[in-house]
N, C-alpha and C positions, 0 to 999 in steps of 0.2 A: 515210406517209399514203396510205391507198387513193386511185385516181383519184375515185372514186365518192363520198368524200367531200368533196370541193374547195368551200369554202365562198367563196362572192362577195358584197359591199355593194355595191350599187348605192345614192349619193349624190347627191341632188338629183332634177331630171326631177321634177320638180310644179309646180304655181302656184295661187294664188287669186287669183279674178278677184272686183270688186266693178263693181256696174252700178246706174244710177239710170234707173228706168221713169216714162215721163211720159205721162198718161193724161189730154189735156183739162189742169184745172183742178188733179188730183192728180198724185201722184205716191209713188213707192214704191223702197227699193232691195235690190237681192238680191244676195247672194255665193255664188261658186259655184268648187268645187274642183277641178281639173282634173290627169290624172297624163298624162304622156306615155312612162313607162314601161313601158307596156300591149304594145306588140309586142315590146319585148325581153323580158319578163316569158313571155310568150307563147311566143317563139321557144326558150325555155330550157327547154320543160316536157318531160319524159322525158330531159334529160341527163345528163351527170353534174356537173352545177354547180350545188350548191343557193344559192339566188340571195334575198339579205333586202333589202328595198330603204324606205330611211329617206327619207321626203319631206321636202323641203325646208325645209317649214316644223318641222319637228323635229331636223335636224342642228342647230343652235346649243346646243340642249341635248344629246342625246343622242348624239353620237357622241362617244366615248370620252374621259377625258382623259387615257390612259396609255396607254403602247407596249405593253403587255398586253393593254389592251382592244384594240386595234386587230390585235392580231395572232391575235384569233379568226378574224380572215378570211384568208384564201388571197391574194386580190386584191379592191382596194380602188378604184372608179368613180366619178370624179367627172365628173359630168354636171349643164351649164346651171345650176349653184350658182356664188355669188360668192365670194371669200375671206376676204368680211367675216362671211357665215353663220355659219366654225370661228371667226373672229376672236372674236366677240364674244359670248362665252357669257352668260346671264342674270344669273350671277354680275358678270361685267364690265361690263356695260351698265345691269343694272338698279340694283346693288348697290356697283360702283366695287371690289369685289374683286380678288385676283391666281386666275389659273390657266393651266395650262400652255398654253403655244401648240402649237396641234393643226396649225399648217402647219409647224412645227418636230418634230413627232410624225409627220408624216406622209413627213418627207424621212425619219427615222432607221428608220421604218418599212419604208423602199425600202433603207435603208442596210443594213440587218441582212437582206434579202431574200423582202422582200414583192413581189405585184407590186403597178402602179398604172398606171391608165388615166383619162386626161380626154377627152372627149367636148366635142365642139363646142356652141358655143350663144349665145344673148345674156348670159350671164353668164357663161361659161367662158372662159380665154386672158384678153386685155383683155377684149373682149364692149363692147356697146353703152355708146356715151358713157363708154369706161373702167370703166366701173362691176366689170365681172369681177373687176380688180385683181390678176390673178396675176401681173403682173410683177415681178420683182425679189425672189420669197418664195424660201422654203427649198423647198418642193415644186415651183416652175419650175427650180429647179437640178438635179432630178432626171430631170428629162422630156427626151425627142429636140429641143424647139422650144425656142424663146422667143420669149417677146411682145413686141408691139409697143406704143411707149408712147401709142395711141390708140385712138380705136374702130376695131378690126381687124374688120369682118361687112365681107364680102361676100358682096353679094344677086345674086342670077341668076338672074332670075325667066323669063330662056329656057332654063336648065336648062343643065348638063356634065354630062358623065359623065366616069368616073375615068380617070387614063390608070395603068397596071399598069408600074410601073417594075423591078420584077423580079418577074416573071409565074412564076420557078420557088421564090421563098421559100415556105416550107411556111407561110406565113398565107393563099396562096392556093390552099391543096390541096382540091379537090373544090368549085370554085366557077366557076361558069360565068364565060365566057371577058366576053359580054354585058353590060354593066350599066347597071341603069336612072339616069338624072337624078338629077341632083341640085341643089337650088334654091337652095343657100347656103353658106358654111363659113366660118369664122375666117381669119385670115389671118395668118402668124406665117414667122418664121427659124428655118431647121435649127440645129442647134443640132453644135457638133463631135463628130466621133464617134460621132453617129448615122444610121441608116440609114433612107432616103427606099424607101420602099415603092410608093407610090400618088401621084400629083400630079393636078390639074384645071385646065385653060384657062379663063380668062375673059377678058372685055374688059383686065383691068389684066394679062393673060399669065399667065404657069403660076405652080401656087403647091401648096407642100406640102398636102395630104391625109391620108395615113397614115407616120407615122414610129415607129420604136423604137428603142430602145438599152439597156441595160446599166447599172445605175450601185450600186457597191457589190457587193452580194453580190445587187440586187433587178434587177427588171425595168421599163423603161414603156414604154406605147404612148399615141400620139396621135392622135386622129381628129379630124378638124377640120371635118369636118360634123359633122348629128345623130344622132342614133338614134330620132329621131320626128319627126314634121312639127314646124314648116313647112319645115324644108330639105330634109327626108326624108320624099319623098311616100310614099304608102300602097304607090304600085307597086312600091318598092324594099324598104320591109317584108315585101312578101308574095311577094319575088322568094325562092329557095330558096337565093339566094346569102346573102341576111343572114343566116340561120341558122348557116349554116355560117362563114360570117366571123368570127361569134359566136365558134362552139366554137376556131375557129382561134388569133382574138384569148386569152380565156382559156387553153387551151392552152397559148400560150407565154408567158403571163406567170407561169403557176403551174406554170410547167416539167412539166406533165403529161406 
């Protein structure tokens, strides 16, 4: 396959917000959709990574229920999605039907050599109040980390910056040496066999960042901050370095 055609799913990175307006005596409520997608979307335009990016509130249906469908992509992102999203397709929840389990699709998917990337967030890893729930599934047995069995966020609203744990891996080729804050990130265990990339100091001491490894014939990476606010300010989107971390990330997971 041409490099040029390298196909990516970006999963999850959306939300609907709903709000109740109080005027006086009335009152009114308004829903409003919000995609946090928008810099990496941004940062991809003119690469060679054509990039389809399924909002969240559409993954329960529409992503795939077969190792087929899933293998129209190159590499597969899951970002700030829970794993209740795949879990419970409309068929299941609404209907009490059977269908394939897509966290079970998505380890075989890595097994047969897909890649696969999770991205930090309040739904990703465990995530707030547990709720993320990827512990203990077929898709954390494929990944560099594992979770922890609680809410794993830490908040750092004085900001880190990354510490560069091997500053000559080719994920960090043509990315300034600099980098900007960072306001939050999961918090999770290396997992054996995998390789610590990136790490961050906080008050509770250093904690994995960027990790990969190998599993199967496939590849994963973990980032355990975001890729959009609020952990990832705007300075760090529009530093030159994300872009390129970007193309590096992809890259090697789609053995470009």
């Amino acid at each position: 396959m041409n490099i040029a055609s390298k196909k990516i799913l970006l999963v999850g990175e959306s939300w609907v917000s709903s709000a109740v307006h109080y005027k006086g005596f009335d009152s009114f409520g308004s829903t409003t959709f919000h995609s946090g997608a928008t810099p990496f979307l941004k940062a991809m335009n003119e690469t060679c990574f054509e990039v389809t990016h399924m909002p969240a509130h559409e993954a329960p249906e529409t992503l795939p229920l077969t190792l087929e469908g899933l293998r129209q992509w190159d590499c597969i992102i899951l970002s700030d999605i829970g794993s209740s999203s795949l879990l419970l397709h409309p068929d299941v929840w609404q209907h009490s039907k059977t269908v394939p389990n897509r966290l079970s699709l998505l380890h075989d998917y890595v097994e047969q050599g897909g890649g696969l990337a999770m991205i930090g967030g309040y739904l990703t890893f465990q995530g707030i109040d547990g709720k993320g729930r990827w512990r203990n599934t077929p898709v954390e047995k494929t990944l560099p980390v594992r979770c922890h069995p609680y809410d794993d966020r830490i908040e750092i609203p004085e900001g880190t910056k990354a510490i560069v744990d091997q500053p000559d891996h080719a994920l960090f080729d043509g990315v300034p040496d600099q980098w900007p804050a960072l306001l939050g990130m999961n918090e999770v265990m290396l997992a054996e066999d995998a390789q610590l990339l990136a790490s961050a100091q906080t008050a509770q001491g250093t904690h994995p960042l960027l990790a990969i490894t190998s599993y199967g014939k496939g590849r994963t990476l973990a980032w355990m901050s975001d890729m959009s606010p609020h952990w990832l300010p705007s300075e760090f989107s529009d530093w030159p370095g994300y872009r390129q971390l970007w193309i590096n990330y992809l890259t090697w997971l789609t053995r470009a």
